[in-house]
Each structure stands twice: as C-alpha cells, then as structure tokens.
C-alpha positions in Angstrom: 117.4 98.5 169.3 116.7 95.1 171.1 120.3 94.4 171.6 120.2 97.5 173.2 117.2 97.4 175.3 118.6 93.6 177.1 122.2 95.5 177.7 120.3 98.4 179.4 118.7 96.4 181.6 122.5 95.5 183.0 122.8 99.2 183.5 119.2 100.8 184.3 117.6 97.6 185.5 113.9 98.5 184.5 113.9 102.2 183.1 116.7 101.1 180.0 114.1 98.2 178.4 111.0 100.1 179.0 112.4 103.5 177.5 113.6 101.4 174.7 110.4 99.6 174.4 108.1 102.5 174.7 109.8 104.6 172.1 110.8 102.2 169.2 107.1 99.4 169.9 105.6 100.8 167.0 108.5 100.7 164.8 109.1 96.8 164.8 107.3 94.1 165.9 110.7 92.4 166.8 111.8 95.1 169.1 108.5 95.1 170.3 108.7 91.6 171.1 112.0 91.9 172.4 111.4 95.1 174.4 108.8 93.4 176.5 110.5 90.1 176.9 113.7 92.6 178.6 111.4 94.4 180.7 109.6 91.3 182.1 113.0 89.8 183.0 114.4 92.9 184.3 111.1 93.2 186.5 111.6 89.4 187.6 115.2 90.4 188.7 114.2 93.7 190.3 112.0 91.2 192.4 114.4 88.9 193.2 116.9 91.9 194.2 114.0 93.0 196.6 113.8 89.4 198.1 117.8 89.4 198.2 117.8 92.4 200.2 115.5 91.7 202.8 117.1 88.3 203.1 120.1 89.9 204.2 119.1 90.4 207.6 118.9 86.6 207.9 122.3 86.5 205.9 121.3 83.7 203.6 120.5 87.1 201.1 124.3 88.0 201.3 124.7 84.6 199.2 121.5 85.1 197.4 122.4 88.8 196.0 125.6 88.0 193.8 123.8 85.0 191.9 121.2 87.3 191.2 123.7 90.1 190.3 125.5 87.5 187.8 122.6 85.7 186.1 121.4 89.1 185.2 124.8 90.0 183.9 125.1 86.7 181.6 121.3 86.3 180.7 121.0 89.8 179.0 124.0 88.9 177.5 123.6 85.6 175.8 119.5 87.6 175.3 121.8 90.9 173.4 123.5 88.3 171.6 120.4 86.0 170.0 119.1 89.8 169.4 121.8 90.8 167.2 121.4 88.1 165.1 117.7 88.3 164.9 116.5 85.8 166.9 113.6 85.9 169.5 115.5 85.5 173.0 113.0 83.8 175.6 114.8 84.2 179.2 113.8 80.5 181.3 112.8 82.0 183.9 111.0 85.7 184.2 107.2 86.8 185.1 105.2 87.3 182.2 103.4 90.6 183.4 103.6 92.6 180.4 102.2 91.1 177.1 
C-alpha cells in the first residue's frame, strides 16, 4: 500500500496518498510512515505547480512547470520503488507539514 500511495500521487496529486494514508495508518506503521512522507511531497509539488502557474504570465513558469511535472514523475518513482522493497523513502526536498 505505500508503493501505491507514492504512484497515486503521479495520478491524483494529493487526494491518491492521503486516501491511501487515511484508510490503511492504523494498519502499519510503515504505510503510515510512508503515507505521510507521499502526501507531504505531493503537497510540496502542488505548491510548486501553484507557483509554476502564476509564473506563467511572466513566462519564466512555462520553463518552470515541466521540471516540476518531471521531478514528480521520477521522485515517486524511485520513492514506489525503495517502498516495494521495504525501505523508508525520504524525498530531498518536500514541506514537512504533516507529522
């Protein structure tokens, strides 16, 4: 369920981690762990797209909005990958807000 709550966040951006992480936190501290550590990122990169976007009307956000479309591609990949085999992804950079 951790592998799967870092690969929702490609697809549902916040909703996939935290549905994951509400439903299965009592279950296993590792999805618990992980659960959080997906929704902090994906709230970090749901910031950043907000950023990105107002940006754009100063175009340097039309640059800015693919990087941030890619590193959350390959970060919640490498993150779903560490996950399968059990160990506890920390992404470099994303807002601690939920602990």
């Amino acid at each position: 369920m951790a592998l799967v709550a870092h690969l929702l966040g490609i697809l549902l951006s916040v909703i996939g981690p935290l549905i994951i992480w509400l439903i299965k936190k009592d279950d296993s501290k590792f999805v618990d762990d992980q659960g959080k550590e997906a929704l902090n990122f994906q709230i970090t990169i749901l910031i950043a797209y907000l950023i990105s976007s107002v940006l754009t009307t100063v175009l340097i956000g039309c640059l800015l909005l693919p990087i941030v479309i890619i590193v959350n591609i390959v970060f919640c990949i490498i993150a779903a990958m560490k996950s399968k085999e059990g160990i506890r992804y920390r992404y470099p950079f994303a807002l601690r807000l939920i602990s």
